[in-house]
C-alpha positions in Angstrom: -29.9 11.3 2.0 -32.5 11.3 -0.9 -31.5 9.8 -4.1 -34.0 9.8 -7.9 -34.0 6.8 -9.9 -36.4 5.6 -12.9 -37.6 2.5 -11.8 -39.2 1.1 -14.9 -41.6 4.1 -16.2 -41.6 5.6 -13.0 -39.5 8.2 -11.5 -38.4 7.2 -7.8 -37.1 8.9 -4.9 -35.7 6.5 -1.8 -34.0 7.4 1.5 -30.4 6.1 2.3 -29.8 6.2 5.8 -27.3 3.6 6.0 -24.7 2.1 3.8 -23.0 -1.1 4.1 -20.2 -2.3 1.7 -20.4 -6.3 1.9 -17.2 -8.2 1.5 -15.9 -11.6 0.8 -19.4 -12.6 -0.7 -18.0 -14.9 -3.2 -19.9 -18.4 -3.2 -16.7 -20.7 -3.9 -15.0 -20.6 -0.2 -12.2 -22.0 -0.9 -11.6 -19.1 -3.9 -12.9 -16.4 -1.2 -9.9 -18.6 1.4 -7.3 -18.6 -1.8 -8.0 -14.8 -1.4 -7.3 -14.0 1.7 -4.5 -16.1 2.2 -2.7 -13.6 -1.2 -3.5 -10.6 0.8 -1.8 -12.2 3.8 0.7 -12.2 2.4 1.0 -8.6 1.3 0.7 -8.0 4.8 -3.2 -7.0 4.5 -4.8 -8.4 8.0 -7.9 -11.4 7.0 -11.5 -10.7 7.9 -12.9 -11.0 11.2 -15.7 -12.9 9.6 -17.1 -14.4 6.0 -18.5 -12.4 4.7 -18.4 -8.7 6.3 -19.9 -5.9 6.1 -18.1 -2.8 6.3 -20.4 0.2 7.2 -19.7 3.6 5.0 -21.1 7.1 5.5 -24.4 7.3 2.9 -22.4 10.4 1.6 -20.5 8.4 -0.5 -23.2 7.2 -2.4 -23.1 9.8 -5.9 -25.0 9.4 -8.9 -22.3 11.7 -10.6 -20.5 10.8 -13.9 -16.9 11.8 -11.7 -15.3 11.0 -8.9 -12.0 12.7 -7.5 -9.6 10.4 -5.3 -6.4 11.1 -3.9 -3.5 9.7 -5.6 -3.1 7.1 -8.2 -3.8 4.3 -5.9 -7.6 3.5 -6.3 -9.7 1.4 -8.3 -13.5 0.5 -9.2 -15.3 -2.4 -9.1 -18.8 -3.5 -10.2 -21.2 -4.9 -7.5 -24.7 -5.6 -7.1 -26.3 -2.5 -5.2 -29.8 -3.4 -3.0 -31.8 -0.8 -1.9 -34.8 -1.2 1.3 -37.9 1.6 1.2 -41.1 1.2 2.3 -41.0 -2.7 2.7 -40.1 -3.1 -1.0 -36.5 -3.7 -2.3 -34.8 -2.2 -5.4 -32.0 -4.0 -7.4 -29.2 -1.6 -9.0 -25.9 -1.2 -10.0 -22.4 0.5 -7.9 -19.0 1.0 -8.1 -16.9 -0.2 -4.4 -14.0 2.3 -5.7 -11.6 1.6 -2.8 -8.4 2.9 -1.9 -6.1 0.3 -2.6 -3.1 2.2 -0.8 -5.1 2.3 2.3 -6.6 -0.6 1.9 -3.0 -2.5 3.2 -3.3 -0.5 6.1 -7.3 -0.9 6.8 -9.9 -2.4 4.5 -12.9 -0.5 6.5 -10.7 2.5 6.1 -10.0 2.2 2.5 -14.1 1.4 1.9 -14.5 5.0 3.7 -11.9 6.7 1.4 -13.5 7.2 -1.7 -17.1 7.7 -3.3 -19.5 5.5 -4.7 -20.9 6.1 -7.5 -24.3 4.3 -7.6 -26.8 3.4 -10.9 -30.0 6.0 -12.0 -31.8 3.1 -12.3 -32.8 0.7 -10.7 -35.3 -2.7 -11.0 -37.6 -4.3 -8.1 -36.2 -6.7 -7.0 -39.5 -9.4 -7.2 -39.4 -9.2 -11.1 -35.9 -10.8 -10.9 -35.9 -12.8 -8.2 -36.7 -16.5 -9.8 -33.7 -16.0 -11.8 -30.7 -14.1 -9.8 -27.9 -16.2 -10.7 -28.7 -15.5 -14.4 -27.7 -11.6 -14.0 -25.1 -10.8 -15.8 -22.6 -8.4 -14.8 -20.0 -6.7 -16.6 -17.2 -4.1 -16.4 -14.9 -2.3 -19.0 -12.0 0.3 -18.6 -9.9 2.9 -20.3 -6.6 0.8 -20.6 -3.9 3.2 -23.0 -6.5 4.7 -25.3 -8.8 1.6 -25.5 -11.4 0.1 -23.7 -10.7 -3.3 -22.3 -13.3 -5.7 -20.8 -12.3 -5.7 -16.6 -14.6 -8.0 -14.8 -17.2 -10.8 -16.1 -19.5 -12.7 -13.9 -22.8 -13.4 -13.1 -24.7 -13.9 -9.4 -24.0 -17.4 -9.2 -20.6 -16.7 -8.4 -21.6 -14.2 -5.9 -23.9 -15.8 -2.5 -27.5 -15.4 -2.5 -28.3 -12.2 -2.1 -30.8 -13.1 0.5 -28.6 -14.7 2.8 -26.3 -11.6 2.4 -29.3 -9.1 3.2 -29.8 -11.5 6.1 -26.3 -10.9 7.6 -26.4 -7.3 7.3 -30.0 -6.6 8.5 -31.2 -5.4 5.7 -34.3 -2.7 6.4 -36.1 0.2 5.3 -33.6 3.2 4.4 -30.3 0.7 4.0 -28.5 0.2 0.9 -26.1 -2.2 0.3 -23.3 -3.2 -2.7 -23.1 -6.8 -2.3 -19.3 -7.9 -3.2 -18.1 -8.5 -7.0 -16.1 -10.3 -9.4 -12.6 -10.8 -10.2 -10.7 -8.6 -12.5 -9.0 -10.0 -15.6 -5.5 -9.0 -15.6 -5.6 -7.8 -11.6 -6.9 -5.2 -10.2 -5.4 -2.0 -11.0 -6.3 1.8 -11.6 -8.1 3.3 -14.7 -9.4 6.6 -15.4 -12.6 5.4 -16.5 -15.3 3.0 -15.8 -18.2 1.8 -18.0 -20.4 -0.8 -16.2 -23.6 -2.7 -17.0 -25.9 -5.5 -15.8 -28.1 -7.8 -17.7 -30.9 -9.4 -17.2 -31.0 -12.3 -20.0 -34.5 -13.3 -18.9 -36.1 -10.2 -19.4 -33.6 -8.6 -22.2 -32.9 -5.2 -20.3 -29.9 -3.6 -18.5 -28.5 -0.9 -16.8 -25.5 1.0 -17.3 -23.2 3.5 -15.9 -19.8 4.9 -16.1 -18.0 7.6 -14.5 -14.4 9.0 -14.7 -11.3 9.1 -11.8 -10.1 12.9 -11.4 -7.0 12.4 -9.6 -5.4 14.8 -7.0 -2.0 14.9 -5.7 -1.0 13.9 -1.6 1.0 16.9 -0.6 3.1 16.1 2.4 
């Protein structure tokens, strides 16, 4: 699939022919472990490996303000989105909505249940890379009427994104959301999303947000 993004003053358009969702990228182990050990619990089978990269179909991928899910059960996330083309990687932004329903059934299945929506811009990766675990990521959501700061965090919390392109074979025509950040309060379900990133070194950002359209499950 072809996607357009304005990468600085230029206008862009990369191939997607692959899409993997990376998962339990957080650099404390022993948090990522804590994790794992919670969903246990709930009954939700651990990881085959750490980290993993669940593989999605590139139709996912949307640069659309709205998303429609199925039932009140999913949420957003913010992640770090990596695209490959032509020997040069861009740097982004994207939303790992998942299925939480699903998800104590299947995790890959749950990744594959809803869209991504996926930044309009998008930086090269070389301008940021002496200062990753400076980028700043951030998260709000429509919580009754008001807008309530979600997830805080910057890339040091999150492994080096090299070592995760690494893992996933990272090459021309792949994109990749690289794992997030927890969510104040727990994760739960809004009906709208407002993310950004920020580079403190360079004093720019990139924003999106996109609302949930919900629809019923008819038995």
């Amino acid at each position: 699939m072809q996607f357009a993004f304005d990468v600085g003053n230029q206008k862009v358009s990369l191939k997607v022919s692959s899409v993997a969702v990376a998962g339990w990228t957080g650099r404390n182990l022993s948090a990522v472990q804590h994790h794992i050990d919670e969903l246990a619990e709930l009954g939700i089978a651990p990881p085959s490996q750490v980290p993993l990269y669940y593989r999605v179909s590139t139709a996912l991928l949307t640069q659309s303000d709205m998303i429609q899910v199925l039932g009140e059960g999913s949420s957003g996330e913010v992640e770090p989105f990596l695209i490959r083309a032509d020997g040069k990687t861009y740097f982004g932004l994207a939303s790992d909505h998942t299925d939480r329903d699903l998800e104590a059934h299947s995790v890959a299945a749950s990744k594959q249940a809803c869209a991504k929506p996926i930044s309009t811009s998008l930086w090269n990766f070389d301008d940021i890379a002496g200062h990753l675990d400076d980028i700043q990521f951030r998260c709000w959501i429509d919580e009754n009427g008001q807008e309530v700061l979600y997830q805080d965090g910057t890339l040091a919390g999150i492994r080096p994104l090299a070592e995760l392109c690494d893992g996933a074979g990272f090459g021309d025509g792949m994109a990749m959301l690289c794992g997030t950040f927890a969510a104040i309060g727990g994760v739960r379900p809004a009906g709208s999303y407002r993310m950004q990133v920020s580079d403190p070194h360079m004093g720019k950002t990139i924003e999106m947000s996109y609302k949930v359209q919900t629809m019923p499950i008819v038995a």
